[in-house]
C-alpha positions as semicolon CSV with decimal commas, in nm:
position;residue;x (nm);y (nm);z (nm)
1;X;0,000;0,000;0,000
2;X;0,107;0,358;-0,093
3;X;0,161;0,545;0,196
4;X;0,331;0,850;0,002
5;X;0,178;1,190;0,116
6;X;0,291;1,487;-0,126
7;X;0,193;1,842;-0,147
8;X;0,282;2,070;-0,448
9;X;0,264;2,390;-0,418
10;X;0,119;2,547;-0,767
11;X;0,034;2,925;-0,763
12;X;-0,272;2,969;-0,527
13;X;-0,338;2,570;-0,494
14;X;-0,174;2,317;-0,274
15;X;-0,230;1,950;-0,457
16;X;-0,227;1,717;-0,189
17;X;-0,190;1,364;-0,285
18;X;-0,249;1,093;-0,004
19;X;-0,340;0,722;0,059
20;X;-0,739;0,703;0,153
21;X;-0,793;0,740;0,508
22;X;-1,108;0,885;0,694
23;X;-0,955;1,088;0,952
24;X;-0,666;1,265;0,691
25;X;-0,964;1,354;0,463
26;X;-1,222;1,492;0,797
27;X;-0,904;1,738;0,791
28;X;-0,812;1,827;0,440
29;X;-1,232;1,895;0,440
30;X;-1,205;2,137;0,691
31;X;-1,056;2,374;0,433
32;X;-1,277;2,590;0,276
33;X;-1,316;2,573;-0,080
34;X;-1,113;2,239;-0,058
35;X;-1,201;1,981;-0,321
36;X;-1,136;1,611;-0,450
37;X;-0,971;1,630;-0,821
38;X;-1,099;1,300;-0,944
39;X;-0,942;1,264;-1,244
40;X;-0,584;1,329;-1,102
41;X;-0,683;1,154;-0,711
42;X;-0,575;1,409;-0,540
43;X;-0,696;1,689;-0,318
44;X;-0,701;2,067;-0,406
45;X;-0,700;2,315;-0,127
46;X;-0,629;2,697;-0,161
47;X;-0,292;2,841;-0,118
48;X;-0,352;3,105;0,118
49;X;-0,295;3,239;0,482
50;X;-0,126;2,950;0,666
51;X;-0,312;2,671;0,502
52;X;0,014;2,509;0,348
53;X;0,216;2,536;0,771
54;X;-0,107;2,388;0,908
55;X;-0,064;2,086;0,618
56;X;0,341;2,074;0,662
57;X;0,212;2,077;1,074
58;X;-0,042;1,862;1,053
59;X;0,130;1,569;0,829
60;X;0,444;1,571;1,004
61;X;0,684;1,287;0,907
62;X;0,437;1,091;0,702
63;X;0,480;1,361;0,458
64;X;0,727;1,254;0,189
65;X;0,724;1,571;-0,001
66;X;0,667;1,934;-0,058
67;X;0,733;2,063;-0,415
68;X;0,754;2,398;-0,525
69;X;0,658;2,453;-0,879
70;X;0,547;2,750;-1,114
71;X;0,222;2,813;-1,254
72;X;0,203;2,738;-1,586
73;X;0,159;3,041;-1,857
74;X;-0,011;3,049;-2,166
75;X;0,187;3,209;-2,417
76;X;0,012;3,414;-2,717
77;X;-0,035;3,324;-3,027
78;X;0,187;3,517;-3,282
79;X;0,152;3,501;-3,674
């Protein structure tokens, strides 16, 4: 079983991917405006005030990873 917990940190989102369990998702619920992104299994919760500390706090050492990545742009179209 996959026990990897992983948040990446994406512009104003934190994707939080976890293995299923009850009590981890009663927290990551808690969040307002938090959501399950079922076609990439993996929670979405808002990157703002101290959500991602309280995630980093709250996972402790069962958290395998936080990644820091940029938002993707869209770049216009030139002729």
């Amino acid at each position: 079983m996959d026990t990897t917990i992983t948040i990446e940190v994406v512009g104003t989102r934190l994707f939080v991917q976890m293995p299923k369990n009850a009590a981890d998702i009663q927290y990551i619920r808690s969040f307002s405006h938090a959501y399950w992104d079922r076609g990439a299994f993996r929670w979405i919760v808002p990157n703002y005030k101290r959500n991602l500390e309280l995630l980093k706090t709250y996972f402790g050492e069962r958290l395998t990873a936080v990644v820091y990545a940029t938002p993707a742009t869209v770049s216009p179209i030139t002729d």
